[in-house]
C-alpha positions in Angstrom: 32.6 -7.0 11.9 36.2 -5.9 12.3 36.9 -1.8 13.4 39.8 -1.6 10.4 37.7 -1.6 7.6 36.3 1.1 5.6 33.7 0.1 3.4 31.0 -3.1 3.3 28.8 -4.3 0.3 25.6 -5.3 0.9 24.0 -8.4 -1.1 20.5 -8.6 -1.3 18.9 -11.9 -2.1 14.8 -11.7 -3.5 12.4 -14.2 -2.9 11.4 -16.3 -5.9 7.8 -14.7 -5.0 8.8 -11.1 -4.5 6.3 -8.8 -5.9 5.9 -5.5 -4.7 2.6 -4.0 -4.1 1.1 -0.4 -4.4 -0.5 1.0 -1.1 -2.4 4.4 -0.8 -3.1 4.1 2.8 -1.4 2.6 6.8 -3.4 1.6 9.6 -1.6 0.9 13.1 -0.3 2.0 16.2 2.3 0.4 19.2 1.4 -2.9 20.3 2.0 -3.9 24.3 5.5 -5.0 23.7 6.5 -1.4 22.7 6.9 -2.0 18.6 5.2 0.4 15.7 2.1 -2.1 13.5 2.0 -1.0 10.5 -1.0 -2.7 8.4 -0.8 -1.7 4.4 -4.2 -1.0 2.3 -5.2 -0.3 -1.1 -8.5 1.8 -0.8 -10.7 2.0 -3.3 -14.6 2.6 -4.1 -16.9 -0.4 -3.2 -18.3 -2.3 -6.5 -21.4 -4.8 -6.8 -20.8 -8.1 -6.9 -22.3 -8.3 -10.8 -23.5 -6.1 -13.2 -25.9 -6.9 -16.0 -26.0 -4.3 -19.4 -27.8 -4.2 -22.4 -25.5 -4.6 -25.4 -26.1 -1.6 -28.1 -23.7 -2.5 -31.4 -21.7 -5.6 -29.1 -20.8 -2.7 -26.2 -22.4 -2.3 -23.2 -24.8 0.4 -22.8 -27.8 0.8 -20.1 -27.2 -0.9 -17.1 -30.2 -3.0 -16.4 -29.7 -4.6 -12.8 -26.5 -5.1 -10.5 -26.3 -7.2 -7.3 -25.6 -4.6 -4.5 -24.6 -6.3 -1.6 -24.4 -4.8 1.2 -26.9 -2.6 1.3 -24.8 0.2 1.9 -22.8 -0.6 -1.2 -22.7 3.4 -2.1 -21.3 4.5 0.8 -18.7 2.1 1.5 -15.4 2.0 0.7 -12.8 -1.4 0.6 -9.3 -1.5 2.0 -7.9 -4.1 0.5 -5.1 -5.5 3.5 -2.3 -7.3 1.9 0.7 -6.8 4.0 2.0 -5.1 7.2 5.2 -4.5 9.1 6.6 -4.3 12.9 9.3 -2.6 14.0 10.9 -1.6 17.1 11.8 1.9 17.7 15.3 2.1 16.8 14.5 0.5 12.8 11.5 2.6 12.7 13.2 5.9 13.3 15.6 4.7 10.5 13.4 4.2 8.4 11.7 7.4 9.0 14.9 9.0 8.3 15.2 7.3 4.9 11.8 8.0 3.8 12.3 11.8 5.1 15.3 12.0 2.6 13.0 10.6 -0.1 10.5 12.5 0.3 13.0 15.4 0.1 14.6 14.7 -2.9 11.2 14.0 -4.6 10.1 17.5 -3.9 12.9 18.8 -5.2 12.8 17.4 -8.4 9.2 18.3 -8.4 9.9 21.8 -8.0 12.5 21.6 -11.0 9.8 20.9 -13.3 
């Protein structure tokens, strides 16, 4: 990139399949070659594999069995892993900075409400 210039446009090209997804959660840590794992989750409460109701006026009304598999099926909870990241140090503290100003600006407008 030449030293004279003084601006730059960025293009950004999507993926036919682009399709963002919502997370509520981050698992991860450094891995041996020095670069931050990031693995996205969705967490939510466990549900049984089928329920069977009895119908009162074509609704569902008393619950009269449900497959609940495992057995522990109440005290679990799924994280649903669909995507991750890794980045070396000097993209992740960018992007730490970015989010920061996010962050920052949400609370702002927050606070104006």
């Amino acid at each position: 990139m030449s030293e004279n210039k003084s601006k730059i446009r960025f293009k950004y090209i999507f993926s036919e399949d682009y399709n963002p997804k919502y997370v509520n959660g981050a698992y991860g840590g450094i891995n041996p070659r020095g670069e931050i794992v990031v693995t996205f989750f969705m967490e939510r409460s466990a549900m049984p594999k089928s329920q069977t109701f009895l119908l009162k006026n074509g609704k569902p009304d008393k619950e009269l069995s449900a497959e609940r598999k495992p057995e522990d099926l109440q005290e679990s909870v799924v994280r649903f892993v669909q995507n991750g990241i890794i980045l070396d140090h000097k993209n992740a503290k960018e992007i730490h900075k970015w989010l920061g100003d996010h962050i920052e600006k949400l609370e702002k407008l927050i606070l104006k409400k």
